[in-house]
ZAPA-342964 format. One record per residue (C-alpha): x, y, z; residue in one letter. Coordinates in steps of 0.001 Angstrom, whole numbers, padded with zeros to 6 digits, always signed. Layout:
<sites>
XYZa...
</sites>
This chain:
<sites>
+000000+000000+000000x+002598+002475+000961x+004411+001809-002560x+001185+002651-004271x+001450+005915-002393x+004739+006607-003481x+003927+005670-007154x+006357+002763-006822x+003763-000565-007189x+005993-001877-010078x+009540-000972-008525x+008724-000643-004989x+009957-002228-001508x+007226-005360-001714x+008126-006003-005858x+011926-006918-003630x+010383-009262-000964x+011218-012454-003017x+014416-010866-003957x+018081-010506-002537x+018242-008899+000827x+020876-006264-000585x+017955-004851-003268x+015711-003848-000537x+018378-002358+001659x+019785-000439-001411x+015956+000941-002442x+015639+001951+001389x+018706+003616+001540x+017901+005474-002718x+014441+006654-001550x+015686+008104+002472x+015144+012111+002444x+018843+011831+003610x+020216+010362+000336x+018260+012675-001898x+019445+015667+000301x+023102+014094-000183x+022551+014263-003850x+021352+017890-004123x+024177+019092-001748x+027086+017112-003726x+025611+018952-006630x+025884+022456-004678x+029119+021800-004103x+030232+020613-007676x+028801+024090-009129x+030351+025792-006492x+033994+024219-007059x+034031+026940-010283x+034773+029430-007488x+038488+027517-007080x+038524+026792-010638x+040379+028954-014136x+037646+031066-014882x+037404+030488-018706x+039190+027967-021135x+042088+030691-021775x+043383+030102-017776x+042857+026817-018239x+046524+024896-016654x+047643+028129-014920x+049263+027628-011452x+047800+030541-009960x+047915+030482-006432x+044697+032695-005701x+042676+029694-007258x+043245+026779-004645x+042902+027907-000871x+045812+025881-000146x+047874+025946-002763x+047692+022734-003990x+047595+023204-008165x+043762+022346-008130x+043994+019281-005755x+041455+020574-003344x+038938+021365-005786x+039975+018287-007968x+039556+015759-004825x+036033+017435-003878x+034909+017101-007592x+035677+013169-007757x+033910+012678-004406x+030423+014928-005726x+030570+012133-009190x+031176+009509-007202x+027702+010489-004898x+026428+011119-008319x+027495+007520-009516x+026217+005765-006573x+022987+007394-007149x+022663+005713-010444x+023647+002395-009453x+021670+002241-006486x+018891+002454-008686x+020296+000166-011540x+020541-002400-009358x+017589-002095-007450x+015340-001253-010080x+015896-004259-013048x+018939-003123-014553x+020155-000979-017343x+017549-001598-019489x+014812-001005-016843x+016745+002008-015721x+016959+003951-019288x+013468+003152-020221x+012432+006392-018444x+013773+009681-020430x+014889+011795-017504x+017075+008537-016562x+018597+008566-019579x+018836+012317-019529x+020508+012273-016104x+023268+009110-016883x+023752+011468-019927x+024678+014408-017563x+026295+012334-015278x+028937+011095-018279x+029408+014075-019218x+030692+015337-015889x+033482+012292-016609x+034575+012854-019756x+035124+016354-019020x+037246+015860-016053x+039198+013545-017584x+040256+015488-020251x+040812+018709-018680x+043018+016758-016186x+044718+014778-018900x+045671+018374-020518x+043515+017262-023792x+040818+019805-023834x+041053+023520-021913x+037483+024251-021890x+035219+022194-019602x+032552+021906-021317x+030172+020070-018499x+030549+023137-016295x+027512+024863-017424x+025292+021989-016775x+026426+021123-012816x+023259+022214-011491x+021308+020553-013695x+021643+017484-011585x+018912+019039-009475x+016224+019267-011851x+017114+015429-013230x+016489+014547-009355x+014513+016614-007686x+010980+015391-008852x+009428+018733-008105x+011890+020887-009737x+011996+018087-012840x+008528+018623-013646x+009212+022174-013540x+011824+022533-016089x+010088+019674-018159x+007138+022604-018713x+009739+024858-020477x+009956+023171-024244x+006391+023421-024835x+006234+026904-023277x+009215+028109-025808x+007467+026465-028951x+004410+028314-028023x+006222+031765-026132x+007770+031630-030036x+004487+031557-032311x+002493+033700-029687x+004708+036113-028770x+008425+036057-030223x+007498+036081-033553x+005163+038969-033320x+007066+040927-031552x+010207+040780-033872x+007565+041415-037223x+006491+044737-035158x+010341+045562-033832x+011394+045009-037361x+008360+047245-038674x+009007+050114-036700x+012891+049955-037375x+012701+050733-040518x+010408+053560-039697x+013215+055106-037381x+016106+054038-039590x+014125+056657-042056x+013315+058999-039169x+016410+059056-037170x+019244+057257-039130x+019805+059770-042174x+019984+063112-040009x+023248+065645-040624x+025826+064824-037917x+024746+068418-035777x+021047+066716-035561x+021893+063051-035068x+020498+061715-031554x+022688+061094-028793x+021853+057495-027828x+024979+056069-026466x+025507+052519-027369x+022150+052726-029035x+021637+053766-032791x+018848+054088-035183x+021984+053751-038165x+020955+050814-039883x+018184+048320-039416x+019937+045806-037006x+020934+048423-034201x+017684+049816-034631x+015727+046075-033865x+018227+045630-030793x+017510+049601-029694x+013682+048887-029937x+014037+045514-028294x+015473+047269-025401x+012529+049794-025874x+009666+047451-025028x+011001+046938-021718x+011526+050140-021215x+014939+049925-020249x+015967+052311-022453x+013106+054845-022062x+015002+057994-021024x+017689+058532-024032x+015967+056894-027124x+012302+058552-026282x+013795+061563-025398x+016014+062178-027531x+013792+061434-030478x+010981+063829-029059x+013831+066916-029671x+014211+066010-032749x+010604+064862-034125x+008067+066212-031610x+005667+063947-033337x+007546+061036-032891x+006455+060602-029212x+003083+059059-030928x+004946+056448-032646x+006788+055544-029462x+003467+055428-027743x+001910+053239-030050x+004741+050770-029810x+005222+050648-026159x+001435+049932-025785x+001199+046911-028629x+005221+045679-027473x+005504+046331-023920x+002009+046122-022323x+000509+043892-024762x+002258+041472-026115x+004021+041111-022339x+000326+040423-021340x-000339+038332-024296x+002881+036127-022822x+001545+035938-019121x-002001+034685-020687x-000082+032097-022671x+001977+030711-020316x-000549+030605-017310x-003038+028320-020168x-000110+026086-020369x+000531+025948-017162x-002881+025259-016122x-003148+022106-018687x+000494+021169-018534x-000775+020616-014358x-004181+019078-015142x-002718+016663-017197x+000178+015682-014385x-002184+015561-011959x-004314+013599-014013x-001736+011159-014996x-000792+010581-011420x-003847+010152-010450x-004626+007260-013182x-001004+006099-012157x-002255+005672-008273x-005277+004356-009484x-003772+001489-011028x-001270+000869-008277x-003842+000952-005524x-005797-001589-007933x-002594-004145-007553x-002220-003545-003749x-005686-003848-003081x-005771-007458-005124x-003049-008205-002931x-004324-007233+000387x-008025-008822-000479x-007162-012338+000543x-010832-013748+000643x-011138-012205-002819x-013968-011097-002439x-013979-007478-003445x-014003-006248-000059x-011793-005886+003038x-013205-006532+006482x-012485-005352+009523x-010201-008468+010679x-007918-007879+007916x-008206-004367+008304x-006868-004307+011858x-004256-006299+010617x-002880-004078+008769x-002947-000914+010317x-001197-002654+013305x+001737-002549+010349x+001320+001100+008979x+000520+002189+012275x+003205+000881+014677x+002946+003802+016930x-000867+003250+017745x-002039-000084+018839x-005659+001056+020565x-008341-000945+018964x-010863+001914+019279x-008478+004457+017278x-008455+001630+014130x-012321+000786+014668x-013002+004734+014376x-010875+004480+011434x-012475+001913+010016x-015864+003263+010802x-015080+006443+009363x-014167+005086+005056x-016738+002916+005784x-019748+005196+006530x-021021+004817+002400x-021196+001517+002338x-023125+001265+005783x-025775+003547+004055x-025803+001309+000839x-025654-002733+002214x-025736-001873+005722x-022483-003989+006141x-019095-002319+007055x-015920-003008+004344x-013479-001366+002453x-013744-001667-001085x-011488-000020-004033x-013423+002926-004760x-012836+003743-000238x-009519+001825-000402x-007579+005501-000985x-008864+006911+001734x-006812+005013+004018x-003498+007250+003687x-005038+010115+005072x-005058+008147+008677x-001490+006913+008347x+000060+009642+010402x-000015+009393+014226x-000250+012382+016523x-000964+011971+020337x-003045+014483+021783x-002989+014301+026003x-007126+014742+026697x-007292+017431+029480x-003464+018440+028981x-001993+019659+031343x-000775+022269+029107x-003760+024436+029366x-003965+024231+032990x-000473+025336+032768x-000843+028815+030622x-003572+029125+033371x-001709+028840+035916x+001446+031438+034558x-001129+033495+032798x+000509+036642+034518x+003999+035645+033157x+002528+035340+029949x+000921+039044+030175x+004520+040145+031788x+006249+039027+028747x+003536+040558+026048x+004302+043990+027360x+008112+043613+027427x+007811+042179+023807x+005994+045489+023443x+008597+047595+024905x+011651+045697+022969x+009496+046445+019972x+009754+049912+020837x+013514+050347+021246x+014523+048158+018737x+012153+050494+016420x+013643+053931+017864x+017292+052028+017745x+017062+053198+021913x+018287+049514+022426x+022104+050628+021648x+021788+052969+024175x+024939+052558+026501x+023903+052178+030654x+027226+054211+030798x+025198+056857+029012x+022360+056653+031008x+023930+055996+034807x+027237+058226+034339x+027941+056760+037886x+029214+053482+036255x+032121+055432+034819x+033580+056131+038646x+033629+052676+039608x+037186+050565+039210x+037200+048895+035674x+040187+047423+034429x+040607+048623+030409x+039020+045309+029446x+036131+045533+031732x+035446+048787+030544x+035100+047758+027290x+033007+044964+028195x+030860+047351+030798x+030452+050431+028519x+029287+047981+025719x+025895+046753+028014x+023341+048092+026380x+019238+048843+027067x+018863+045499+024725x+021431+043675+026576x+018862+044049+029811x+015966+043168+028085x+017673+040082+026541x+018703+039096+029877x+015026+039379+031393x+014398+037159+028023x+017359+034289+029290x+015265+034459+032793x+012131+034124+031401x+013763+030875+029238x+014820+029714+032220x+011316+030541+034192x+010227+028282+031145x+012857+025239+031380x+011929+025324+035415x+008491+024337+035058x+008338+021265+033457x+004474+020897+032073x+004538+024639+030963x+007888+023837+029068x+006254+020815+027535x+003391+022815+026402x+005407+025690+024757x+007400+022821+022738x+004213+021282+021579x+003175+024322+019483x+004319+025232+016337x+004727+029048+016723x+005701+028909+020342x+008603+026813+019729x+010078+029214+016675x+009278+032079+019024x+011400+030156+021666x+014479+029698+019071x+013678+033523+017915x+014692+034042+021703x+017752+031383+021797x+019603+032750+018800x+019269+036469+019285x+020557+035845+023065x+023023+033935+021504x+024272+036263+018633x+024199+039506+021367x+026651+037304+023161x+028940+037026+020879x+028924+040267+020033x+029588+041266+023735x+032282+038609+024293x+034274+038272+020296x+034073+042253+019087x+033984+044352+022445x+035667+042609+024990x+038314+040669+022589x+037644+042959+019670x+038649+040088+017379x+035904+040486+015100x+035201+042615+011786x+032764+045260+011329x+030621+043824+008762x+030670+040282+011291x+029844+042588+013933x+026712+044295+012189x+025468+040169+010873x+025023+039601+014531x+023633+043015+015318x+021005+041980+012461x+020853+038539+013850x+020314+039245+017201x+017442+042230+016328x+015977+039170+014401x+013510+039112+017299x+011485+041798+016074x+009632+039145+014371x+007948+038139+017580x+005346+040947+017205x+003802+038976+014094x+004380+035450+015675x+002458+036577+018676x+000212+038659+017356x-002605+035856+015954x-003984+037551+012683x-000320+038248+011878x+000134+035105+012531x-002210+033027+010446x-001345+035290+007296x+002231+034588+007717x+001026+030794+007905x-000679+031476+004693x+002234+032938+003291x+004732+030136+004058x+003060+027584+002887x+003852+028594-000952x+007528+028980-000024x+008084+024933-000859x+006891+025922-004314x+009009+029485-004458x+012118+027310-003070x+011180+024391-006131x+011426+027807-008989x+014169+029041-006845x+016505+026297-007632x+015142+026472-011218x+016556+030170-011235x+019737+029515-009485x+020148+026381-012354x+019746+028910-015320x+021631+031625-013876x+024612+029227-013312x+024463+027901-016604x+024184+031364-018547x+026919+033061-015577x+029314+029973-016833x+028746+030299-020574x+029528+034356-020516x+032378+033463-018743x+033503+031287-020955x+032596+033748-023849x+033089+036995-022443x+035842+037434-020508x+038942+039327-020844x+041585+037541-022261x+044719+036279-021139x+047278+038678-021109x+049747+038105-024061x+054118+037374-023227x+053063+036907-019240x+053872+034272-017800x+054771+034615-014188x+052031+033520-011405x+052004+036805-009459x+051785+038977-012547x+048668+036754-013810x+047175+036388-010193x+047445+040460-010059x+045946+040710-013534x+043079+038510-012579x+042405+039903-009459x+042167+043265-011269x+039839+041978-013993x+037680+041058-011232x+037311+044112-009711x+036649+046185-012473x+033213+047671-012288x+029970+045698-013538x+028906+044513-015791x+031508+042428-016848x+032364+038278-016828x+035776+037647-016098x+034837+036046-012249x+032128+033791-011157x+030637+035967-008786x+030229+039031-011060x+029115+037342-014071x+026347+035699-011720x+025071+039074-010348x+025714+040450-014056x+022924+037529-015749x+020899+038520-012514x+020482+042245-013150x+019448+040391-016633x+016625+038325-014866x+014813+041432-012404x+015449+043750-015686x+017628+046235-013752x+019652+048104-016630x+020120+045090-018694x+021002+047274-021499x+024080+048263-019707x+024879+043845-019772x+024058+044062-023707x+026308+046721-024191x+029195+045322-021792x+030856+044306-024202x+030963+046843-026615x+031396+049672-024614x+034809+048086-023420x+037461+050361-024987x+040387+048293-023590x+039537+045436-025917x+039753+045111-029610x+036288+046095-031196x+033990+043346-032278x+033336+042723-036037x+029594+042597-036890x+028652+038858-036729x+030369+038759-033317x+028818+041736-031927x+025096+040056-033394x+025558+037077-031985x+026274+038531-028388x+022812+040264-028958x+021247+037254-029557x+023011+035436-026466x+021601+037902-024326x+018215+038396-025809x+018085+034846-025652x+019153+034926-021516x+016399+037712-021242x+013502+035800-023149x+014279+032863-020772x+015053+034340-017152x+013375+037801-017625x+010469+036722-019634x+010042+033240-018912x+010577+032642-015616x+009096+035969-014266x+006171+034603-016170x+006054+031340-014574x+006366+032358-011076x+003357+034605-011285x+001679+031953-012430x+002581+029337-010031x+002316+031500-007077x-001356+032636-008658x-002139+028600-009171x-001209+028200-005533x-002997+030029-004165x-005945+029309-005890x-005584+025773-004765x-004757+027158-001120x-008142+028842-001082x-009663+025938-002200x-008542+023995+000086x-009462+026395+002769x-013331+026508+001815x-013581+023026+001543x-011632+022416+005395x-014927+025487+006078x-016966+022982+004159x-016172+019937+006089x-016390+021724+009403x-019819+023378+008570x-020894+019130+007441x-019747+018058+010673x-021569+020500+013038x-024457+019022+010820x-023984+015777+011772x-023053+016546+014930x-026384+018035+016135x-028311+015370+013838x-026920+012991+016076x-027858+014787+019103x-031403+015486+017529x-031711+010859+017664x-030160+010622+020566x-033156+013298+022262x-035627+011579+020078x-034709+008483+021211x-035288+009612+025032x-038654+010721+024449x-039697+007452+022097x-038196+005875+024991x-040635+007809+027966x-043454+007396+025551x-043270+003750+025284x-042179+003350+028592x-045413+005118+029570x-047561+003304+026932x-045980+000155+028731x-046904+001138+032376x-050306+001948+030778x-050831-001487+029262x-050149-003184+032386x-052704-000996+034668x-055215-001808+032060x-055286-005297+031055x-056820-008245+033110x-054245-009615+035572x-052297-012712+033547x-049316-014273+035148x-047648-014065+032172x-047798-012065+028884x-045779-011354+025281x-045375-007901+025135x-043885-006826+021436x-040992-004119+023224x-038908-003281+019754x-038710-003134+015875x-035266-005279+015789x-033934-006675+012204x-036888-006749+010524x-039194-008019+013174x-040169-007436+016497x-038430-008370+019475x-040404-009887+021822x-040433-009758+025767x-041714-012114+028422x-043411-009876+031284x-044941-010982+034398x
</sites>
């Protein structure tokens, strides 16, 4: 049953039963949470390896120091590479020999696609290492390991072909007819005025017809709004109509037009997963439910029932919580054959009661908050008054600076330091560590705090701000061993308690419930973002670099030289880090005309001929239609989806408590009815007896019972 949850009936933990003991403890140890989490993190760690790494092919061999912490010539980040394949390797076995084999295993595509990746990773290494090829060509694609194993972020990126093929004919292709259109309108406009009228674009030109298609690209996303509108309205006064009319039709439409599109797709790309899985349960709950019906019959009855939730429910061995179970999938076919079994159509319904939670009847938490419900009052207000100073930034007031009589008293230089460092919030984070101890003292109350969800975060809220004031007191002003920017992360960690306020307050509270439960989703397109940003940071780098400095050849000279091209100002590509943030200000749209024009407007490199300088337009158009068109796209739409669903799925939890009030009182209303039926026959009884002749003995008909009456001899 469980591996028809999972989806696994034809591959899962009973298809091993009959089979070597090593299968079933390799498909335990593939499906753990702790193995998949193993796998995503090796992959973190191979994409961030390019850190240590020859940024581009043109380093590629150099013995630069600055690249290995150690200076080790690429053995640390050579070692921790062969370690991340081999996790990556023993993923894929684990599975091939669990799951049939090779041919079993590359009968699914994204199997095949991730052994593909997962060879590739090889061949690469080894001939980098073997000094056969300078470029590593796998680097772009070291994150993609996450969306070939992470199921949620596979489907994901499985969505984008069909949304390209259709972003193309809906929106791509329209939008470059109009571009093109209204280029040649401003080539005639704007590209054939005397040099003392020509407009002053910058790296934007209206000269011939492919500057002006990349200028009006840039146009409809209004990145370039201030010189090329401008300008032209100088110029032509009545060219501010024909800007107009293509902003409207390229920015606000067609943009529109591409948000409509892709939330459609989305929609039935999600319909039809869900409706696959669904058919794919269906038939897997079909095979476990053959299995588990051993009278075959059709039906599973309460023995065999009990059976087997004393298996999927270890924890809870009460035969009245399984008979309420079993009473409660049951209820339709009571009202149909007036018999109690499970049959396939209820067998589903079983997984909802797998999980166990205890729940103590009278707790003795309650009695507890009632008991210290003046220390829970005490510690509102002081959350109120922290709230205050941290707000009016009166918590870094010094006591020094409020008692002056401190200063008189014998310090030593150190304990001056330490003393004129105590603060207003140091005090009210020390009433905080009394009240956590006030808490850990009291054993029940303790217990009860732990039990709730937002209790217990606002008890670590508490732990790790006392915790990073601490260390603030004890590593930066008494040892002063610590930097400034260190120093103002645990300022910001420790005023982290602010949050309290909304984790207290219970409105605030239930919307930022609401709110977090979409972040599993926004963390799913969030590692979809990071995947493409790596891969387009890498392939700029690769691209778009600055070249290796010609007749150099000493280490220091090229570690000062690279060091330099890495702090030159963005946007550029010659380091990791900047390129990243460079294809970022690409996806949020901040100045990515600056990114397009990086290149060009580089004066210290030779100038680009035309076919190079087109197809770095086209990379980066095509970097903008994916990340700032694409993905912006989709996350509207899946946050939108989601919370369409979470509604939902709040007025039908309104719905289900509204049906059970209903059947709550109509039980009460037969119970009541059943007292008075009860009086009134037990008066019509009394009755019958003061009435009738005195017999010794007489059949009195007391009760309708299975179709007839049950009779009852009365003297």
């Amino acid at each position: 049953l469980q591996d028809a949850y999972d989806g696994r009936a034809s591959h899962g933990l009973y298809s091993l039963l009959k089979g070597p003991a090593y299968k079933r403890t390799l498909f335990i140890i593939h499906t753990h949470d702790w193995w998949m989490n193993t796998v995503i993190l090796a992959s973190l760690v191979h994409a961030s390896l390019i850190v240590w790494e020859p940024p581009n092919y043109q380093w590629a061999w150099s013995a630069i120091p600055g690249l290995d912490p150690w200076c080790l010539a690429g053995v640390f980040s050579g070692g921790i590479e062969v370690l991340c394949m081999l996790v990556f390797v023993c993923d894929i076995v684990f599975k091939m020999l669990y799951f049939g084999g090779w041919t079993d295993y590359v009968s699914k595509e994204w199997q095949r696609n991730y052994l593909a990746i997962i060879l590739l990773f090889h061949v690469d290494y080894v001939l980098y290492h073997a000094h056969l090829c300078p470029l590593r060509f796998a680097r772009p694609f070291r994150l993609t390991v996450l969306a070939a194993r992470h199921r949620d972020v596979r489907r994901l990126i499985s969505f984008f072909p069909t949304m390209c093929i259709k972003l193309v004919v809906t929106f791509a292709m329209p939008l470059l007819g109009v571009t093109t259109m209204f280029a040649i309108f401003c080539v005639r406009l704007f590209g054939r005025l005397p040099p003392e009228m020509s407009l002053q674009l910058g790296e934007d030109s209206f000269s011939s017809l492919f500057p002006a298609v990349r200028t009006l690209f840039l146009l409809s996303t209004l990145d370039n709004f201030s010189p090329v509108v401008i300008e032209a309205f100088k110029a032509h006064p009545l060219s501010f109509a024909l800007f107009l009319f293509f902003i409207i039709f390229a920015c606000f439409f067609l943009m529109s037009v591409a948000l409509g599109v892709m939330f459609d797709l989305y929609l039935e790309d999600h319909e039809q997963t869900v409706e696959a899985e669904a058919k794919k349960e269906k038939k897997s709950l079909a095979k476990a439910f053959s299995k588990l019906d051993l009278g075959e019959t059709g039906r599973i009855s309460w023995p065999y029932f009990r059976e087997m939730l004393v298996h999927m429910r270890p924890l809870d061995q009460d035969i009245r919580h399984q008979y309420a179970i079993f009473k409660k999938i049951t209820d339709g076919t009571v009202k149909q054959n007036k018999h109690r079994y499970i049959c396939k159509s209820t067998f589903r319904d079983i997984h909802q009661y797998l999980k166990v939670k205890f729940v103590k009847f009278g707790s003795t938490g309650q009695s507890a908050v009632k008991q210290h419900v003046g220390f829970e009052r005490l510690e509102v207000v002081l959350l109120i008054i922290d709230s205050v100073f941290l707000v009016t930034h009166l918590d870094g007031l010094a006591l020094t600076r409020v008692i002056p009589a401190l200063d008189s008293l014998p310090w030593t230089p150190a304990t001056y330091r330490l003393a004129s460092s105590v603060s207003v919030g140091t005090l009210i984070l020390c009433v905080y560590a009394v009240a956590l101890a006030y808490n850990l003292t009291h054993t029940a109350y303790a217990r009860f705090r732990w039990s709730v969800d937002w209790r217990r975060g606002d008890l670590w809220l508490v732990v790790i701000s006392i915790v990073a004031h601490l260390l603030v007191l004890f590593l930066c002003d008494y040892q002063r061993v610590c930097t400034a920017s260190f120093r103002g992360l645990l300022e910001a960690v420790a005023a982290g308690r602010i949050c309290r306020v909304i984790i207290f307050h219970s409105s605030s509270r239930k919307y930022l419930t609401k709110m977090l439960s979409v972040s599993p989703v926004l963390l799913h397109f969030g590692l979809l973002v990071y995947t493409f940003n790596y891969m387009f940071s890498v392939l700029a780098m690769e691209l778009l670099s600055r070249p290796l400095p010609e007749g150099v050849t000493d280490t220091a000279l090229l570690e000062i030289h690279l060091r330099s091209s890495c702090q030159r100002t963005l946007p550029h590509f010659n380091c990791f880090a900047e390129s990243s943030l460079t294809i970022f200000r690409v996806f949020i749209e901040n100045n990515w005309g600056d990114v397009l024009h990086a290149r060009q407007a580089d004066a210290t490199l030779p100038p680009l001929t035309a076919w190079h300088a087109a197809l770095i337009n086209l990379y980066f158009i095509v970097v903008y239609a994916v990340m700032g068109i694409g993905l912006c796209n989709l996350v509207t739409t899946i946050v939108v989806e989601f919370n369409k669903v979470v509604e939902e799925e709040e007025a039908l939890k309104i719905e289900m408590r509204a049906k059970n009030v209903l059947e709550i009182k109509e039980k009460m209303r037969r119970v009541f009815r059943g007292i008075r039926m009860f009086k009134s026959m037990r008066a019509q009884f009394e009755h019958l007896k003061n009435e009738t002749p005195a017999i010794d003995y007489r059949e009195v008909m007391v009760g309708h019972y299975e179709g007839g009456w049950r009779k009852k001899t009365v003297c």
